[in-house]
C-alpha distance (Angstrom), angle and dihedral (degrees) to the residues before:
residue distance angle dihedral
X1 . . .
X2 3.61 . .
X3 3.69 100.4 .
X4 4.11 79.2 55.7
X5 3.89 98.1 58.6
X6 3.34 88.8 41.3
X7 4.15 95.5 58.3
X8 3.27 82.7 42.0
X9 3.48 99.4 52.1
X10 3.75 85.5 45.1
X11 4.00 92.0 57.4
X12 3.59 95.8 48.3
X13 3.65 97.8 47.7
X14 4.13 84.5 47.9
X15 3.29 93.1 55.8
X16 4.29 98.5 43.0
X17 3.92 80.6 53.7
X18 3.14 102.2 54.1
X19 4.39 100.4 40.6
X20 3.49 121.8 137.2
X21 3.46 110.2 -153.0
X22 3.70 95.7 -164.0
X23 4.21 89.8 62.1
X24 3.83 105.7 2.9
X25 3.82 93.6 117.5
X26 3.61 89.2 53.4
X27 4.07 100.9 53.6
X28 4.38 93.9 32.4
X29 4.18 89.5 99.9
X30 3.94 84.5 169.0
X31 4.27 124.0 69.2
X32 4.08 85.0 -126.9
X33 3.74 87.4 57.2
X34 3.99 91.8 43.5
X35 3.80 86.2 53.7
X36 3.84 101.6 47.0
X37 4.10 83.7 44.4
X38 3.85 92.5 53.9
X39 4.19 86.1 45.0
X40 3.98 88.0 53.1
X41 3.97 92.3 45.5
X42 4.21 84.1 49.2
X43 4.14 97.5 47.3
X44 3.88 83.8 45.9
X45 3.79 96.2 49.1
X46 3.89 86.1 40.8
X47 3.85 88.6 46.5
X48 3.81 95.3 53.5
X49 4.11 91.1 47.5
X50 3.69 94.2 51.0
X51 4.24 88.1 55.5
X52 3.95 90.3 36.7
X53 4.00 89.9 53.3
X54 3.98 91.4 36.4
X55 3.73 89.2 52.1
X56 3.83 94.8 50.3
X57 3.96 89.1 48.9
X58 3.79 87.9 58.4
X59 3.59 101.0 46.3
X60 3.77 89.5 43.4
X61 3.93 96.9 41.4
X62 3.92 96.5 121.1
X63 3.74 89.5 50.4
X64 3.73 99.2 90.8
X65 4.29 93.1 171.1
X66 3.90 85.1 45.2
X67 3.90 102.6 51.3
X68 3.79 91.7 41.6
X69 3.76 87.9 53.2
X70 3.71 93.4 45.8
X71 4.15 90.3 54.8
X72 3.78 89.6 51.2
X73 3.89 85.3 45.1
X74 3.67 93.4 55.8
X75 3.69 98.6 36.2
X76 3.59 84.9 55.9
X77 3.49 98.9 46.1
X78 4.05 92.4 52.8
X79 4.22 84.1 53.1
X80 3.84 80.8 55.1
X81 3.78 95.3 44.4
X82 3.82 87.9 50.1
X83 3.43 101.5 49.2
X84 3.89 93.3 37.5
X85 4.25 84.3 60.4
X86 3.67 82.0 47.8
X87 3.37 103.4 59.2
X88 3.90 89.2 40.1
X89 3.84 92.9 56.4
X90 3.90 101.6 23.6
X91 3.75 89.1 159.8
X92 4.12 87.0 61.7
X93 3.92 93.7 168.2
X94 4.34 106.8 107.2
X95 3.52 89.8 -122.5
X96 4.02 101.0 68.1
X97 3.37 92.0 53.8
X98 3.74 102.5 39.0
X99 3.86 126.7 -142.7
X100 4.28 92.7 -32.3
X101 3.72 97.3 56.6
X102 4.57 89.4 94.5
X103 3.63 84.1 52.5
X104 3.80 95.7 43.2
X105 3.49 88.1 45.2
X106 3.91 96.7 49.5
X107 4.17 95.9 42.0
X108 3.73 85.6 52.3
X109 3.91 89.2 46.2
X110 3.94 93.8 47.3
X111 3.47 90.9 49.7
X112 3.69 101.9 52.7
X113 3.73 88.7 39.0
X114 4.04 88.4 53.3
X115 4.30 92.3 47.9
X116 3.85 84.3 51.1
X117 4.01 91.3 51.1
X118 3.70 89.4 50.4
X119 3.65 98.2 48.6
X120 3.83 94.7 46.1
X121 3.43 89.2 47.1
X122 3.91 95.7 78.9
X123 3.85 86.4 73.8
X124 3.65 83.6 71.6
X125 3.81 111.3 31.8
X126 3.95 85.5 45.0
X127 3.89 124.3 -136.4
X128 4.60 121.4 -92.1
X129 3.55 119.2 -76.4
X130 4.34 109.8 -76.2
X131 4.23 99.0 14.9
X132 3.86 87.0 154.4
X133 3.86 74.3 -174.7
X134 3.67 99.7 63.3
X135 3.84 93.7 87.1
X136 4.16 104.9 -178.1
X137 4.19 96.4 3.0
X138 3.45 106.5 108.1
């Protein structure tokens, strides 16, 4: 039994190392592989936030008003990514949703965490020339 975890242990962790986001969901042929893919595609999205957010923080820094707004913003937004996965999968216990529910989950996750990229994004890309509507995008 041990030898058994352990080779299995072994495949998984060969397979996490050697994702490809770009086509992992494509070339995973098992529901293990599906799942670790969907995990990579969520540490990625999760990844890219984290600098996006970081980034704004620094080019904002001497906006006191503006950064503390921003950290309510994205607390906020988290309490809506939460609940959002919540309502999705409001039976959140594994069995429910059988063997697809951490890839579910982690799609779902990556996804929301992607939109929220994009949109925070415009802080740093900037708005056109005379959007009276662009309030603190510069």
């Amino acid at each position: 039994m041990r030898y058994l975890l352990a080779l299995l242990f072994m495949n998984c962790c060969a397979f996490a190392a050697e994702i490809n986001p770009e086509n992992c969901m494509e070339v995973a042929n098992t529901q293990l592989k599906m799942n670790q893919c969907a995990q990579s595609l969520l540490k990625n999205s999760d990844i890219e936030l984290t600098k996006v957010y970081l980034a704004i923080k620094e080019k904002y820094k001497h906006d006191n008003v503006f950064i503390k707004k921003l950290v309510i913003a994205q607390r906020t937004w988290i309490t809506y990514r939460d609940a959002q996965i919540d309502m999705i999968y409001q039976h959140m216990e594994h069995l429910y949703y059988g063997s697809v529910f951490p890839m579910c989950v982690s799609l779902k996750l990556a996804e929301l965490t992607t939109e929220r990229t994009r949109v925070l994004k415009q802080w740093l890309t900037g708005t056109v020339n005379g959007d009276v509507c662009s309030g603190s995008i510069e």
